[in-house]
VOMARMI-490602 format. One record per residue (C-alpha): x, y, z. Coordinates in Angstrom, 3 decimals, always signed. Example, Ala and Ser with C-alpha at 12.3 -4.5 7.8 and 13.67 -1.06 7.14 Angstrom:
<atoms>
ATOM:+12.300:-4.500:+7.800
ATOM:+13.670:-1.060:+7.140
</atoms>
This chain:
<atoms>
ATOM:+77.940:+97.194:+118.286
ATOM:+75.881:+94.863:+116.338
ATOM:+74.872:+95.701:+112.598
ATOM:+72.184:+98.496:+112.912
ATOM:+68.904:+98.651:+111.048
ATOM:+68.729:+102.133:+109.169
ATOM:+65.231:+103.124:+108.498
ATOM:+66.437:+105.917:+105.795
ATOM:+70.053:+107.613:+104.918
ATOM:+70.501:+111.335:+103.634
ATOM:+73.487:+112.910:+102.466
ATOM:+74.338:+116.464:+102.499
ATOM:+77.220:+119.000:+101.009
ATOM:+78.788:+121.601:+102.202
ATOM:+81.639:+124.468:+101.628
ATOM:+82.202:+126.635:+104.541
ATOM:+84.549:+129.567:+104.158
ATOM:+87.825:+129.911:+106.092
ATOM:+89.188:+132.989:+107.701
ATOM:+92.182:+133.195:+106.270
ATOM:+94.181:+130.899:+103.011
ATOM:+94.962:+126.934:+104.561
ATOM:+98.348:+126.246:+103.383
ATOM:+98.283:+122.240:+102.956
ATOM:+101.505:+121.487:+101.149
ATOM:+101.090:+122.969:+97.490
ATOM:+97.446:+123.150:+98.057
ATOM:+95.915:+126.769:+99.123
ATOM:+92.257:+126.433:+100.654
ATOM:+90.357:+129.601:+101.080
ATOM:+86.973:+126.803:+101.484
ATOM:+86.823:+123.806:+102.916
ATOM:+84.622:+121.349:+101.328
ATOM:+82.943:+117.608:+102.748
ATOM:+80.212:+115.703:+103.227
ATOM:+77.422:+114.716:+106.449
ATOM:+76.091:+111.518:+106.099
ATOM:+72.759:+111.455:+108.369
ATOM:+71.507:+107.620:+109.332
ATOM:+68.396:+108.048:+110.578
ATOM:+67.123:+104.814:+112.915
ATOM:+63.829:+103.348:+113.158
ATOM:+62.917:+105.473:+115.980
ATOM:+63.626:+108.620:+113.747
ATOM:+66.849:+109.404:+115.729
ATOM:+70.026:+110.446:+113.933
ATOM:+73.699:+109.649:+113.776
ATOM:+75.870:+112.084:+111.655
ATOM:+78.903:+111.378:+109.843
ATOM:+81.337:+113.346:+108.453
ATOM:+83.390:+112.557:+105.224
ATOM:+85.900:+115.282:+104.247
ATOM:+89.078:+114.198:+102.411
ATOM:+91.979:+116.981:+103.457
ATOM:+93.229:+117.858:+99.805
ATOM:+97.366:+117.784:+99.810
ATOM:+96.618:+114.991:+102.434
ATOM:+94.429:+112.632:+101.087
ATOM:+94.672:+110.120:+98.811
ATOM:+90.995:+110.383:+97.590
ATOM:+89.090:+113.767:+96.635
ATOM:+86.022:+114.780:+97.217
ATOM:+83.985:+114.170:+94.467
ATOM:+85.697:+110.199:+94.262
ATOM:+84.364:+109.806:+98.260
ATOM:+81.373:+111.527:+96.878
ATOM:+80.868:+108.719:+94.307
ATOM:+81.672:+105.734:+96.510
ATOM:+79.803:+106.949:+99.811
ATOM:+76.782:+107.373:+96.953
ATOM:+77.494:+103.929:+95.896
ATOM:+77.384:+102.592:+99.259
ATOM:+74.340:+103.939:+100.042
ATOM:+72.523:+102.364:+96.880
ATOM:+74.320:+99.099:+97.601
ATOM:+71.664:+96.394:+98.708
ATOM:+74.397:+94.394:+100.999
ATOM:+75.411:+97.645:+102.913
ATOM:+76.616:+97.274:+106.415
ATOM:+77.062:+98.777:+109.868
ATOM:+79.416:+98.370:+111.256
ATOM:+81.460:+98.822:+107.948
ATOM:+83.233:+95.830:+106.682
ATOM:+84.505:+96.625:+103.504
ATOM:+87.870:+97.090:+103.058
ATOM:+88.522:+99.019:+99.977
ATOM:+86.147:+101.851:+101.265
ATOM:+88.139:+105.363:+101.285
ATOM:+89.672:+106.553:+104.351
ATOM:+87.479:+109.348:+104.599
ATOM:+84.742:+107.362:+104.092
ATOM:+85.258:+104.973:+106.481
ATOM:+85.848:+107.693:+108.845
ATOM:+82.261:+109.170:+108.060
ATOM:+80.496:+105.846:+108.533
ATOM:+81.666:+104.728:+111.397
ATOM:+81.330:+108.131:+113.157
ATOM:+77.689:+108.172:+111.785
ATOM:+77.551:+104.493:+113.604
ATOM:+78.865:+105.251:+116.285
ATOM:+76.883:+108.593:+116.944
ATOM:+73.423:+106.869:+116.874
ATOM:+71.833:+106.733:+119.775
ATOM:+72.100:+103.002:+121.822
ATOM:+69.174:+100.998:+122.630
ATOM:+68.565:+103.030:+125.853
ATOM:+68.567:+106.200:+123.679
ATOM:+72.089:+107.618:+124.538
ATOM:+74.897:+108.334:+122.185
ATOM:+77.727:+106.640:+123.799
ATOM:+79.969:+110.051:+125.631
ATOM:+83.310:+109.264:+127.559
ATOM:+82.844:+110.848:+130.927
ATOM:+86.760:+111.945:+130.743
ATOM:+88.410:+115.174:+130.247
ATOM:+90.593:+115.574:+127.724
ATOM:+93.732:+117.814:+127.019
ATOM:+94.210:+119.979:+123.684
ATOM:+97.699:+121.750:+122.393
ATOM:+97.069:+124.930:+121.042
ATOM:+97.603:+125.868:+117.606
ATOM:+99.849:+128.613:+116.953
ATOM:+99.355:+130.269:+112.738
ATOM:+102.956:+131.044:+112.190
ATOM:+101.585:+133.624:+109.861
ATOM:+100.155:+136.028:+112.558
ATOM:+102.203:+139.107:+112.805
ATOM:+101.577:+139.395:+116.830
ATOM:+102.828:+135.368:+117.128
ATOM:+104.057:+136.038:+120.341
ATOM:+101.041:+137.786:+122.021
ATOM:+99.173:+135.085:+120.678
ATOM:+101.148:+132.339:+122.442
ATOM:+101.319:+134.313:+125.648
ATOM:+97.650:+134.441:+125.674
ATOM:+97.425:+130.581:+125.138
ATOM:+100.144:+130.129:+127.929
ATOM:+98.030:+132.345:+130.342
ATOM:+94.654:+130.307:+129.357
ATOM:+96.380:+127.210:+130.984
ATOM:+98.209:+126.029:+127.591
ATOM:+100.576:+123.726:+128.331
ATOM:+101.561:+122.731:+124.792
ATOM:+101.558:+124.904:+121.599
ATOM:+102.098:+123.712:+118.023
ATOM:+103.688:+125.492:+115.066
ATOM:+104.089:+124.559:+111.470
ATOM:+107.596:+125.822:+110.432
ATOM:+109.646:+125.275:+107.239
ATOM:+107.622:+127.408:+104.921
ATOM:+110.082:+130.169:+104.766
ATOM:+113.614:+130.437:+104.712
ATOM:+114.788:+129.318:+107.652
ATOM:+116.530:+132.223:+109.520
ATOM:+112.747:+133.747:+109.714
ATOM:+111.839:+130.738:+110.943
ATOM:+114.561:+130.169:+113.584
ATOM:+113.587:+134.455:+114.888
ATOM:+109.742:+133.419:+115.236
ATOM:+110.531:+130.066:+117.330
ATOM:+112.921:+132.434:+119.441
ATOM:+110.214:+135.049:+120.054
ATOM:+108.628:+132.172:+121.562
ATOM:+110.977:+130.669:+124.202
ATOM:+110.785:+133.208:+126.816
ATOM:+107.366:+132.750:+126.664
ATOM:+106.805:+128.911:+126.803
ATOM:+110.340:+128.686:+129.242
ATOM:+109.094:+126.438:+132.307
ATOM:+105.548:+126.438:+131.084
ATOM:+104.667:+124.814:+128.129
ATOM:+106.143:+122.397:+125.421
ATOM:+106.191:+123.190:+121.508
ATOM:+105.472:+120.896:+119.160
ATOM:+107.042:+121.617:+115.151
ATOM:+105.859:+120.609:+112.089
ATOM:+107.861:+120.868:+109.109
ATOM:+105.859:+119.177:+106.838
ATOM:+108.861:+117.477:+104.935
ATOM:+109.793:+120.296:+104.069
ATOM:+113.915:+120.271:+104.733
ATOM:+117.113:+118.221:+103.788
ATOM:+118.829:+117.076:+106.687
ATOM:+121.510:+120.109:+106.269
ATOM:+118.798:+123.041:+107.149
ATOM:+116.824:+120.398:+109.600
ATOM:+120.082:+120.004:+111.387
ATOM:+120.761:+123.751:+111.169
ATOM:+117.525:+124.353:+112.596
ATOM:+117.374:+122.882:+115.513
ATOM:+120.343:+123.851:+116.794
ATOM:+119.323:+127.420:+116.690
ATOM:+117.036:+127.258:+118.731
ATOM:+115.985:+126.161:+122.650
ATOM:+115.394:+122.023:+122.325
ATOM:+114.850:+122.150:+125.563
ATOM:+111.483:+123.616:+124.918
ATOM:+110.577:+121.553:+121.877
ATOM:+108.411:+117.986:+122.744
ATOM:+108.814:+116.717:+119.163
ATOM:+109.926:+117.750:+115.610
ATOM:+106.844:+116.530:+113.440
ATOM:+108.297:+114.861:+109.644
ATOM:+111.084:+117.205:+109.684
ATOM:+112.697:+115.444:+106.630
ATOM:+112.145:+115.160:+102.735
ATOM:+114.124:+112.089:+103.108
ATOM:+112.583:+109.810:+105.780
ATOM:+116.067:+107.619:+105.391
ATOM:+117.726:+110.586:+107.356
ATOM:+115.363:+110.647:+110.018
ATOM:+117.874:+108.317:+112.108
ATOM:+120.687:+110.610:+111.779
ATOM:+119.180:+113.431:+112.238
ATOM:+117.950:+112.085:+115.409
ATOM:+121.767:+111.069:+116.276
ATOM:+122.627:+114.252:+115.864
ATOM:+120.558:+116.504:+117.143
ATOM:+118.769:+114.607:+119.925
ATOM:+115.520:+115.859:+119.193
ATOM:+112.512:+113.536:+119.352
ATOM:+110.442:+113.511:+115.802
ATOM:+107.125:+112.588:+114.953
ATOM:+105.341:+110.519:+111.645
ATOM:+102.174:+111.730:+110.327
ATOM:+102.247:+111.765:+106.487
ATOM:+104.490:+108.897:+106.268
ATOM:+102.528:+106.349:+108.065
ATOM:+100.083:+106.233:+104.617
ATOM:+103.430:+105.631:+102.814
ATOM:+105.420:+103.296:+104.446
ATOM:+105.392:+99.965:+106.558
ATOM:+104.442:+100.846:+109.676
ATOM:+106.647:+98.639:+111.526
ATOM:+109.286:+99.713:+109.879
ATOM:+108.718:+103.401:+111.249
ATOM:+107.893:+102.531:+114.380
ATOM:+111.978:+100.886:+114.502
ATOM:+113.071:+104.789:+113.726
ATOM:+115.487:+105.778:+116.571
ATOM:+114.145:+108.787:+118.213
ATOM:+110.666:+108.626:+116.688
ATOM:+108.582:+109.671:+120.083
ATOM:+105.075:+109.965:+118.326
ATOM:+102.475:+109.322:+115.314
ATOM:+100.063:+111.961:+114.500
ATOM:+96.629:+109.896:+114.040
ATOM:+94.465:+111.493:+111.638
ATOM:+91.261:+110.066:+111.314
ATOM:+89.915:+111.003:+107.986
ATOM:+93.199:+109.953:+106.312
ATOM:+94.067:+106.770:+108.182
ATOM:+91.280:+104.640:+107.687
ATOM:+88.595:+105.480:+110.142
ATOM:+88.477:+105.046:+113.621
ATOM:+89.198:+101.281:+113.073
ATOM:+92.119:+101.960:+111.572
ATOM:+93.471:+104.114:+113.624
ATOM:+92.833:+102.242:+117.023
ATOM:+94.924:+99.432:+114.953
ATOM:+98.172:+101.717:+114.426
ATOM:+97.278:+103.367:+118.386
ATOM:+97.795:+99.475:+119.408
ATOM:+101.588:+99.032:+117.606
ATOM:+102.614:+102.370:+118.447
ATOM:+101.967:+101.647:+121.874
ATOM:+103.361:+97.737:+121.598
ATOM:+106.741:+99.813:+121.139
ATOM:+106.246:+102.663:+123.582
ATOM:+105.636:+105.075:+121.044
ATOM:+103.051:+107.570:+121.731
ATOM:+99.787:+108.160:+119.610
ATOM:+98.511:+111.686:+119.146
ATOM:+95.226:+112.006:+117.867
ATOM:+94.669:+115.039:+115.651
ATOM:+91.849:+116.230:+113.072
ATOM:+92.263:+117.646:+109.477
ATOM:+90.261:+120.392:+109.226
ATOM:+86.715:+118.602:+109.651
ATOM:+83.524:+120.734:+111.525
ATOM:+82.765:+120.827:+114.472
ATOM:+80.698:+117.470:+113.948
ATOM:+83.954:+115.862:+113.351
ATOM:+85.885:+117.227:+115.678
ATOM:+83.668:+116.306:+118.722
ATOM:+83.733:+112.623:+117.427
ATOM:+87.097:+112.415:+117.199
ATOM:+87.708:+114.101:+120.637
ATOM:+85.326:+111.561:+121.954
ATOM:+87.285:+108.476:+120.482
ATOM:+90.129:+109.944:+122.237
ATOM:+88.824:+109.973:+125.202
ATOM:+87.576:+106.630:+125.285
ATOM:+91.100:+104.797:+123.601
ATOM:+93.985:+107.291:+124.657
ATOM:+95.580:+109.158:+127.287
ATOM:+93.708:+112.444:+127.884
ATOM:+96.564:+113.657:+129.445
ATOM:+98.289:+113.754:+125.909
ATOM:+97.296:+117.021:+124.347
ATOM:+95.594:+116.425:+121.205
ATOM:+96.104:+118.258:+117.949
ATOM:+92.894:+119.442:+117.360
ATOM:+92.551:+123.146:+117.754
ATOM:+91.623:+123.982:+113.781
ATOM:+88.098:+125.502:+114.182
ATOM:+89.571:+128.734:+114.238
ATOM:+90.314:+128.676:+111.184
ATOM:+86.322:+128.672:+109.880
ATOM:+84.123:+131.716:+109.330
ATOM:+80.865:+129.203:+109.741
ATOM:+80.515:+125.946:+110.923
ATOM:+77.917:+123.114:+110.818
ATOM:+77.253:+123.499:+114.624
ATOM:+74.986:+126.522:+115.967
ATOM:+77.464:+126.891:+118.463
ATOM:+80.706:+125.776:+117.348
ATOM:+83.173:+123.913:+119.587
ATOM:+85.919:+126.381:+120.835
ATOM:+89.023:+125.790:+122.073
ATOM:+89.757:+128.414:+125.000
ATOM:+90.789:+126.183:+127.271
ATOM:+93.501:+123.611:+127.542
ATOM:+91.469:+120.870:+128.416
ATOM:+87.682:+119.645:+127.966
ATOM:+85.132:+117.239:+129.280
ATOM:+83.612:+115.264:+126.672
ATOM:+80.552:+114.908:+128.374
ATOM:+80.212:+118.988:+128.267
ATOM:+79.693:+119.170:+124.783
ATOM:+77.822:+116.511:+123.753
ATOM:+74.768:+119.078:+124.068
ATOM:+76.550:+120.851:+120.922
ATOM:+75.932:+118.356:+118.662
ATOM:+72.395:+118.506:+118.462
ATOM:+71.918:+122.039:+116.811
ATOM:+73.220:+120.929:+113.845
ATOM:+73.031:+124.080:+111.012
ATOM:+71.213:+122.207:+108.147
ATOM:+70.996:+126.010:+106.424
ATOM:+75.007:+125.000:+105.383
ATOM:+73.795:+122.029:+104.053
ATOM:+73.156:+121.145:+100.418
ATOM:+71.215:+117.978:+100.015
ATOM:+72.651:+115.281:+97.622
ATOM:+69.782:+113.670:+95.484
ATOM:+70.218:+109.613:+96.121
</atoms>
């Protein structure tokens, strides 16, 4: 795409209430908070972009991606598509999505025509866990995730059991730890339970350094998501046993930047997982989209977190019931946008 000539640019707030506390690391969200960035072309149609940095994730907050996507906007030598390289990850993300959301020359937003698959997300704080994953396994779910080391890790060895009957011979888990153990309880972990069942480990370590022996030992495929805005990426991607990186898009740089670490991960036949952190529905729809159009929609992606809102920016919010979607399905969605969620930001 070309640079774009934007006839006006609004920006809004917004704070939608969750339906129950968002543990993210040491951070407890009972709101979550971002921005929608509206580019509005010469022939008065829009392209939305969505710019919500996932605190205890990202490296910028909110009100600094406020400032700079405000400075941005006020800057005479602004450009679509985005060159600048110091921009925020979550601000790059918003501006190219808004980019990429305005409607072509022949007045179409460009939709992949595939399907694509989505692993359900399992809260490993509902009491009924089980009837809960049994649901998702008779809905066609063929991969469930769970975040585990948040409690010691007995309890969390008993709720993984719960769930291998369940998932035996039908679907995969996927388990996210968060960095959250030393190698000793990792170790401990995992061979307590079924690995048969488990696809991949996600950052099971405190201690990346371990991840090779842990891998050694146990024989359990693991997965990089908060390291790879640490550490050399090469580097990872050398990790014996690493099977995946978990690509968020708000914290990685923008879709840009994350079709450049979904080209080395697959130059060493690693596999890239797209995911979302905790964006709307507006976000969540472009980022299933990109997916579509770069990756493997066979690969579930990790993007079943609308549950988790009470309101959303959408009319009708995206939902997750089934395993897999076609893009071109909800692209109608989009268009009732809820502008009474939205705050607008003087300019």
């Amino acid at each position: 795409m070309g640079a774009l000539a934007i006839q006006d640019i609004k920006l809004y707030q917004y704070r939608l209430p969750l339906k129950k506390i968002l543990r993210i690391r040491n951070r407890r969200l009972k709101f979550r908070e971002g921005l929608i960035l509206e580019l509005i072309a010469d022939n008065g149609l829009s392209g939305f972009g969505e710019v919500a940095p996932l605190p205890g994730l990202s490296q910028e907050s909110l009100q600094e991606a406020k400032e700079q996507i405000k400075h941005w906007i006020k800057s005479p030598h602004k450009h679509i598509p985005v060159t600048q390289a110091s921009l925020f990850p979550s601000v790059r993300f918003g501006l190219e999505m808004a980019a990429s959301d305005l409607p072509s020359i022949h007045g179409e937003q460009l939709f992949s025509m595939k399907k694509i698959s989505v692993s359900g997300l399992l809260d490993s704080e509902e009491k009924d866990i089980s009837h809960l994953a049994k649901l998702m396994v008779q809905n066609g779910f063929r991969s469930l995730k769970l975040k585990v080391g948040r409690r010691p890790v007995e309890k969390e060895i008993k709720i993984v059991r719960q769930l291998e009957h369940i998932l035996r011979h039908k679907a995969t888990l996927r388990l996210d730890a968060n960095q959250s153990w030393d190698i000793k309880t990792a170790i401990h972990f995992t061979d307590s339970i079924d690995k048969a069942l488990i696809d991949y480990i996600e950052e099971p370590l405190q201690n990346i350094r371990g991840l090779a022996e842990f891998y050694n030992k146990t024989n359990v495929p693991v997965a990089l998501d908060e390291s790879l805005q640490k550490f050399n990426v090469q580097q990872l991607l050398a990790i014996p046993g690493l099977k995946a990186v978990v690509l968020k898009p708000t914290v990685l740089g923008g879709f840009s930047g994350t079709l450049a670490l979904i080209k080395k991960a697959r130059a060493k036949g690693i596999a890239p997982v797209i995911s979302s952190s905790f964006e709307s529905s507006l976000g969540v729809i472009a980022i299933l989209n990109f997916a579509a159009l770069h990756l493997n929609p066979c690969l579930p992606a990790g993007i079943d977190t609308l549950k988790w809102f009470k309101n959303d920016l959408l009319i009708k919010p995206l939902s997750f019931n089934k395993p897999v979607l076609k893009i071109s399905d909800i692209k109608q969605l989009k268009t009732a946008v809820n502008f009474d969620l939205l705050k607008p930001i003087p300019l």
